[in-house]
C-alpha positions in Angstrom: 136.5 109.7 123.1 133.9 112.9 122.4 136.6 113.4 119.3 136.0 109.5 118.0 132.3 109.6 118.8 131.9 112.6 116.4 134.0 111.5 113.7 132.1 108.4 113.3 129.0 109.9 113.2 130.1 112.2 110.7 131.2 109.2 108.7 127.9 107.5 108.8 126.1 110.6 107.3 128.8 110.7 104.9 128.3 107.0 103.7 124.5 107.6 104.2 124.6 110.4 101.9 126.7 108.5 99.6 124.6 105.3 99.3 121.3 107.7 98.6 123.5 109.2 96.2 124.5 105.9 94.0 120.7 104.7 94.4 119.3 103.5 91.2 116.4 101.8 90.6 115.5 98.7 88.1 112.8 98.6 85.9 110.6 96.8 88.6 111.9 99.0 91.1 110.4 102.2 88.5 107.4 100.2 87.7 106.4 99.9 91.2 107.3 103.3 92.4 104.8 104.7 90.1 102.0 102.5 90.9 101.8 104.6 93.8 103.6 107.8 93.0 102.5 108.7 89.9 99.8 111.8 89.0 97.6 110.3 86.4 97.0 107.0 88.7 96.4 109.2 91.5 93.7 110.9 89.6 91.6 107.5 88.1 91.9 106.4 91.7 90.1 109.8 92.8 87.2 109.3 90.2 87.3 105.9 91.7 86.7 107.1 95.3 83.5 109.2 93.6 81.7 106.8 92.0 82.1 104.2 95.6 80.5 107.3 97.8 77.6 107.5 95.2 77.1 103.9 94.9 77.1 103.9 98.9 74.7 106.5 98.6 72.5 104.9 96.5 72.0 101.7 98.4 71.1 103.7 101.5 68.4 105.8 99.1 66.1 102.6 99.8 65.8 102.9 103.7 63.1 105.4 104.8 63.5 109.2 105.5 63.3 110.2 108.8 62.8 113.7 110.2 62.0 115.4 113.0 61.3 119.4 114.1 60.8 121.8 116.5 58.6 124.9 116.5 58.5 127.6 118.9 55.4 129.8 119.2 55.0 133.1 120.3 51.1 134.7 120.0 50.0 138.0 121.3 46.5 139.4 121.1 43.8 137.9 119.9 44.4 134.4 118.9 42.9 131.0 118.7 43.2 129.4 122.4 44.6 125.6 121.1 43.1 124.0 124.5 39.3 125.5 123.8 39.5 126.4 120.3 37.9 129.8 121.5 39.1 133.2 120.4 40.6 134.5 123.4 43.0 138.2 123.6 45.9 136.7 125.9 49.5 135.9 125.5 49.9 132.2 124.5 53.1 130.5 123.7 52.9 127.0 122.4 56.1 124.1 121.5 55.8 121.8 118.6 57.1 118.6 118.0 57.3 116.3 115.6 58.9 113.1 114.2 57.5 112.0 110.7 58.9 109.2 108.3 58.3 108.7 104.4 59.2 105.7 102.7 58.9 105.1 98.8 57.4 101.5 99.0 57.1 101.1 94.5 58.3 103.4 92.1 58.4 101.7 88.9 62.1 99.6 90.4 63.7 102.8 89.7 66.4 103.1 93.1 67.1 99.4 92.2 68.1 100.1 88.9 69.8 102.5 89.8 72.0 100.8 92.4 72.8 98.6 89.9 73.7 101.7 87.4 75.7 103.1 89.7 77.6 99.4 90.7 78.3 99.1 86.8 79.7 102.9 87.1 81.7 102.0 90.2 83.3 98.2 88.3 84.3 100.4 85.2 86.2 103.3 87.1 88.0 100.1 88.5 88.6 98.6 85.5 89.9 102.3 84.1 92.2 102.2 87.3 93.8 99.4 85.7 93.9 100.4 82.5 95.5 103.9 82.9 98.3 101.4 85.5 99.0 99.5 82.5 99.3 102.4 80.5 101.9 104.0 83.1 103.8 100.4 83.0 103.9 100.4 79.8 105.6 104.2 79.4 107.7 103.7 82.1 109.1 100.2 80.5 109.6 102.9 77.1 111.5 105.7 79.1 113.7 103.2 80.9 114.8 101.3 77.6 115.1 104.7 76.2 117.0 105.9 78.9 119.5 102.2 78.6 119.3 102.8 74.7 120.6 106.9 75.3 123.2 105.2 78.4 124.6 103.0 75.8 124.9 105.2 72.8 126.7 108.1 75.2 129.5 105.1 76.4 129.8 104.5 73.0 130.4 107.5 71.1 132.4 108.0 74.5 135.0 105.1 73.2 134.3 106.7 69.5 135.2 110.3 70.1 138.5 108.9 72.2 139.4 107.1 69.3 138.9 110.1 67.3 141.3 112.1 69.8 143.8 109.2 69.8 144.0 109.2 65.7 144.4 112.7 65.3 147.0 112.8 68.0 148.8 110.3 66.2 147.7 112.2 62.7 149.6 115.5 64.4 152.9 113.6 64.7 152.5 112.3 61.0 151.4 115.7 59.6 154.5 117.5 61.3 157.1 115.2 59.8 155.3 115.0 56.6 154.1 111.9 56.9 150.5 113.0 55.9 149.1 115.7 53.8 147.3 118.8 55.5 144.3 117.4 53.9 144.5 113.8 55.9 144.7 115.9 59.2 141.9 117.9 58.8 140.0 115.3 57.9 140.8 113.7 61.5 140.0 116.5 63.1 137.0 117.5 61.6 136.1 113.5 62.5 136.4 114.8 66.5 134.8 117.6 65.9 131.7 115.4 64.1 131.8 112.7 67.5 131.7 115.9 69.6 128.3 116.6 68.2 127.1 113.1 68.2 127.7 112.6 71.9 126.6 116.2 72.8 123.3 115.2 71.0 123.3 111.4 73.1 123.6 113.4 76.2 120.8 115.7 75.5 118.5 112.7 74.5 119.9 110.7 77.6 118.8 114.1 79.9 115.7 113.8 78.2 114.6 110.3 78.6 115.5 110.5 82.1 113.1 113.5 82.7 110.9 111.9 80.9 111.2 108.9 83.4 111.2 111.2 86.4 107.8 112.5 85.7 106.1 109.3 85.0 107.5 108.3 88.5 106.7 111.8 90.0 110.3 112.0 91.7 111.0 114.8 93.8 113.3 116.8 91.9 115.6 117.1 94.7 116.3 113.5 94.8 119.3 112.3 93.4 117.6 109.0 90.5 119.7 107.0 88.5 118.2 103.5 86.7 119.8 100.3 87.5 120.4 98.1 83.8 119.5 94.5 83.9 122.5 91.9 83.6 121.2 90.4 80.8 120.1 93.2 78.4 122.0 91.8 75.9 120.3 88.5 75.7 117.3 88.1 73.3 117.2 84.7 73.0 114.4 84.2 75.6 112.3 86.6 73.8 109.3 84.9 72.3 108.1 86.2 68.5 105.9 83.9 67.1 102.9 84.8 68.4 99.7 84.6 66.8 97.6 87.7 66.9 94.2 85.6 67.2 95.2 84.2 70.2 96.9 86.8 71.6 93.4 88.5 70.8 90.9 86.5 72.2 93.3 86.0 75.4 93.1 90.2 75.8 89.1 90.2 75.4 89.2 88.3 78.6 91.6 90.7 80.6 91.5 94.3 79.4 90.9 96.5 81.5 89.7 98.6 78.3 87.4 96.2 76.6 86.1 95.5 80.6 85.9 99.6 81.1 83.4 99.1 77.5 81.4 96.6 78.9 80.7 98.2 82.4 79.8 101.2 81.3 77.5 99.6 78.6 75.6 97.9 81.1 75.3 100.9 83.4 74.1 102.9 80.6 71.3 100.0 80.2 70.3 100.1 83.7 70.0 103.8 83.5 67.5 103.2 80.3 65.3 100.3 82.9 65.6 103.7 85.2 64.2 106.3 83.0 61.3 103.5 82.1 60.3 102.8 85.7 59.1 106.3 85.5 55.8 105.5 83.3 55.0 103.2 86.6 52.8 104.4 89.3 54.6 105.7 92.7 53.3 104.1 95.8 54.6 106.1 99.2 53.8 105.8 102.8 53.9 107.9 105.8 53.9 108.5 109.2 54.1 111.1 111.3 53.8 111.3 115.4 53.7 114.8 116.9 52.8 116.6 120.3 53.2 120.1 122.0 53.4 122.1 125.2 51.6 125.2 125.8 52.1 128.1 128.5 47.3 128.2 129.0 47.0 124.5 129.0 45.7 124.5 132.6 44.5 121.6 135.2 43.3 121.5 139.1 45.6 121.8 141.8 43.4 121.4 144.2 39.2 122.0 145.3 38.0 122.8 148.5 34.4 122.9 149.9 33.1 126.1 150.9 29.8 127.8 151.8 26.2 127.9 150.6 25.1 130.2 147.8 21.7 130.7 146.1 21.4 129.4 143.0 19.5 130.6 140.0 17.1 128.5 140.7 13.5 128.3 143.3 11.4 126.1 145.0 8.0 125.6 143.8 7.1 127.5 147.2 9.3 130.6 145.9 12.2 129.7 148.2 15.8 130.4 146.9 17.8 127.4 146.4 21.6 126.8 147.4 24.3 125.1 146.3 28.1 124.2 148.2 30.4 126.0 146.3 33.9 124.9 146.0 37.0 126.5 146.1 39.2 125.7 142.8 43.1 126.4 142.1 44.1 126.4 138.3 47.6 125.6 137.3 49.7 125.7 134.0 49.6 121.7 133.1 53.5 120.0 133.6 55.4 119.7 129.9 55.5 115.7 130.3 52.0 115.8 131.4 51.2 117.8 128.2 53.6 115.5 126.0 52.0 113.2 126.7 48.2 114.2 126.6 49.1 116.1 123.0 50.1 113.5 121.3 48.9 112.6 117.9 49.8 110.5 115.0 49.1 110.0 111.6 49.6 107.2 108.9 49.0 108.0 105.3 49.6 106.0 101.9 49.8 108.3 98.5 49.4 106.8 95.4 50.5 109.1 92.6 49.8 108.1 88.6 51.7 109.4 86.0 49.1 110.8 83.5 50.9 113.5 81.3 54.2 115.7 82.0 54.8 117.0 78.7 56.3 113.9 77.8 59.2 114.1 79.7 59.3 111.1 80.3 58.9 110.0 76.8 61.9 111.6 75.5 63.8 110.9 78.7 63.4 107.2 77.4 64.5 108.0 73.8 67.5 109.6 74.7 68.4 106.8 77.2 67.9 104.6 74.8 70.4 106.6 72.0 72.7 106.2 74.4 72.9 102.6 75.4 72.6 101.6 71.9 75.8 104.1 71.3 77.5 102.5 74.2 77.0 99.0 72.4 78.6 100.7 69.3 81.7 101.6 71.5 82.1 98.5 72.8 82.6 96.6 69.5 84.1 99.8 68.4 86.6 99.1 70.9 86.9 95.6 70.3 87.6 96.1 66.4 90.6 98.4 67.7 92.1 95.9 70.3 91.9 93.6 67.6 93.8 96.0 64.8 96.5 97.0 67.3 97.2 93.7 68.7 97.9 92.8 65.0 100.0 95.6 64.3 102.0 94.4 67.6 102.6 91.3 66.3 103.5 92.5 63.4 105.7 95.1 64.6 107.5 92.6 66.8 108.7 89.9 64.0 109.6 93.2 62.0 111.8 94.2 65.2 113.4 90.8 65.4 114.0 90.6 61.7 115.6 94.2 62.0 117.5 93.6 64.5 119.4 90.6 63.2 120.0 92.3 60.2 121.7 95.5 61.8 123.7 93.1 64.7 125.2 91.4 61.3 125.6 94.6 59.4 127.5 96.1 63.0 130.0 92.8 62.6 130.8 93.4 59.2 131.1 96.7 59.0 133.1 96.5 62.2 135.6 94.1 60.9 135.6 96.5 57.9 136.2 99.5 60.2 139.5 97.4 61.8 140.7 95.8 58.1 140.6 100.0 56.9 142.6 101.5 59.9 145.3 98.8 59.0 145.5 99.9 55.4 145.5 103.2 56.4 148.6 102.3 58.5 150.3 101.2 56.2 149.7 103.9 53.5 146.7 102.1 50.9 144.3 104.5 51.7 143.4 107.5 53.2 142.1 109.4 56.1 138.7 110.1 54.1 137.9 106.5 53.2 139.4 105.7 56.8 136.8 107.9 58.1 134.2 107.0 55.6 134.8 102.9 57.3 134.2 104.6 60.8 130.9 106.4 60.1 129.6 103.3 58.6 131.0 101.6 61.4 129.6 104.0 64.0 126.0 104.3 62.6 126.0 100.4 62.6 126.8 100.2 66.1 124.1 102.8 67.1 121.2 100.8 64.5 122.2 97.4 66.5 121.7 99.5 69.7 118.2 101.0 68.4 117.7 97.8 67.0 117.8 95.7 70.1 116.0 98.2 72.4 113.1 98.2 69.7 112.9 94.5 69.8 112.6 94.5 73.6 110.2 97.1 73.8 107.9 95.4 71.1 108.2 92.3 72.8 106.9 94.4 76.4 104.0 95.1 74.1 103.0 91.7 73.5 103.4 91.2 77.5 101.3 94.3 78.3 98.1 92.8 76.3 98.5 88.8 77.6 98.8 90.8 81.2 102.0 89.3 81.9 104.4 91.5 84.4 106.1 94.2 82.6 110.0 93.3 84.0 113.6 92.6 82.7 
């Protein structure tokens, strides 16, 4: 039973390790795993995480500062007796404390400019989130074609270089009974040795692609990635090409994250200038402060009692001393509540401060402010005028692609037909193994321009997707 137990445990690791193994991923499957995995996301989303703890900061910058402290006092000597004011030689040791609050009440609208500065700051590190995920779609939609396009060329030059094999084994029997001249052989064997090199070369650009997908997903290395092709790769009739680059355009100014990242930061940049001139204003401040303190000599009566009669300085008209009671008195250091309370002070104050002349700081604070929200406006339409110029180009590039790739699918049928009408002349003796092998290049770089051809047209198309903001899938 133990025995059975084990041995279908093992088996279930086994399969587990198996089905990780054979995991592959689609393009949507990629897509996704790099929204979250991927380095260069994970930074913009840091910068993000910035800018939201200053803007937080900023909004609380309007409530008032509050503060309070403690001081200790330790005097020996002569020093100022706080409860008499009287220069006394004694030990005295005295407790402050204090609570005071300040509270900017005008200052020219500056911290609410600059809330609104820092919210811009804040809306266009989102909007560059989006942007640089876009951009990672868009790569990752590149390396995975690539990677199909490099999958697809190694199968084929796979079938090409066993053909090769095949016609120079059958070249070998027809060289040894003469059927061929050394020449004819060589040339079939120098044809392997040609597909060798083409499909070594499609293997290293397939490894390449792959690693190239890898790191835009940020795949640990020890994990075993393969990508999963769509079913219907090989159908472009649902691609759309006649798009019209003004439309397209004006459809883009209204979701780019770049042109959005422009405008964001050319309105923070003109709140900064409404800071930097909320300096010429006047600065209006209030404050209050409540403090109190405990001291070793502050002193009260414990108690008085009545004692016995004692001349005074003072006679009767008849020369006759004259007493007085006198009363017994016990002194006492005063309790700390007692003296918190007794102690305690406050004060409420209002400062008013004009600017007048700072070397005009100011001034050229606001000039340079200025140079720079008028060069932000530059990079906006900058920015625009580019959109504009690449979406054109992408239109452009995409009915080049579709015209490209109907020519080189046609040229791959023809030249494949003339590829199958040469090997049966070459069977029967009209020609030889160098036009035969002549028909086969043509045939074979046909085959891999339709493959390039197709691929191109996809991706081009995924262009057009990535600036209407339409998912980037299969």
């Amino acid at each position: 039973m133990k025995k059975s137990i084990f041995l279908f445990i093992t088996s279930g690791i086994l399969l587990f390790n198996e089905a990780r193994a054979q995991e592959k991923f689609t393009l949507e499957q990629c897509v996704n795993y790099a929204m979250e995995h991927n380095l260069t996301i994970k930074q913009a989303r840091f910068s993000q995480a910035i800018t939201e703890k200053d803007y937080s900061q900023t909004k609380y910058s309007l409530l008032p500062e509050i503060n309070g402290q403690i001081s200790q006092n330790f005097n020996k000597g002569r020093t100022t007796d706080p409860q008499t004011g009287l220069i006394v030689d004694q030990n005295i040791n005295t407790s402050n404390f204090g609570v005071g609050a300040s509270w900017v009440l005008f200052s020219g609208l500056q911290k609410v400019n600059t809330i609104k500065q820092i919210k811009y700051s804040l809306m266009a590190e989102q909007s560059n989130v989006e942007k640089v995920r876009q951009d990672v779609s868009l790569n990752v939609v590149s390396s995975f074609l690539s990677s199909l396009f490099n999958k697809e060329q190694v199968i084929n030059l796979t079938n090409q270089l066993q053909v090769s094999n095949e016609q120079l084994s059958i070249a070998q029997k027809k060289a040894d009974v003469g059927s061929i001249t050394e020449a004819d052989f060589l040339q079939f064997k120098a044809q392997v040795s040609t597909d060798e090199t083409n499909l070594t070369t499609a293997q290293n650009q397939l490894e390449i692609s792959m690693l190239e997908l890898r790191q835009l997903l940020n795949i640990d290395p020890q994990r075993t990635f393969d990508i999963e092709p769509p079913t219907d790769i090989s159908l472009l009739g649902n691609i759309k090409t006649d798009y019209n680059a003004t439309d397209v355009y004006n459809e883009a100014l209204k979701i780019n994250p770049t042109i959005k990242y422009a405008n964001y930061q050319k309105l923070s940049y003109e709140k900064s200038l409404q800071v930097t001139r909320g300096k010429y204003y006047p600065t209006l401040s209030m404050a209050y402060n409540i403090n109190t303190l405990y001291g070793n000599n502050y002193e009260q009566l414990l108690s008085s009692t009545p004692g016995g009669l004692a001349p005074t300085s003072f006679v009767t008209q008849s020369g006759e001393a004259v007493f007085a009671q006198t009363v017994d008195r016990e002194f006492g250091t005063t309790p700390f509540k007692d003296q918190f309370k007794n102690n305690r002070g406050s004060m409420l104050s209002f400062t008013l401060q004009i600017p007048i002349f700072n070397g005009l700081q100011v001034r050229n604070s606001t000039s340079k402010a200025k140079i720079s929200y008028q060069n932000a406006i530059a990079t906006e339409e900058l920015t625009k005028n580019t959109l504009n110029k690449t979406i054109a180009q992408a239109v452009a590039d995409l009915r080049a692609a579709e015209k490209k790739n109907v020519s080189a699918q046609s040229s791959y049928e023809s030249l494949k037909k003339a590829y199958e009408y040469s090997q049966k002349r070459f069977d029967v003796g009209l020609i030889n193994s160098l036009d035969l092998n002549i028909a086969k290049t043509n045939y074979s770089k046909a085959e891999s321009e339709a493959l390039q051809a197709k691929y191109d047209m996809i991706f081009k198309s995924k262009v057009i997707d990535y600036y209407l903001g339409k998912p980037l899938t299969l």
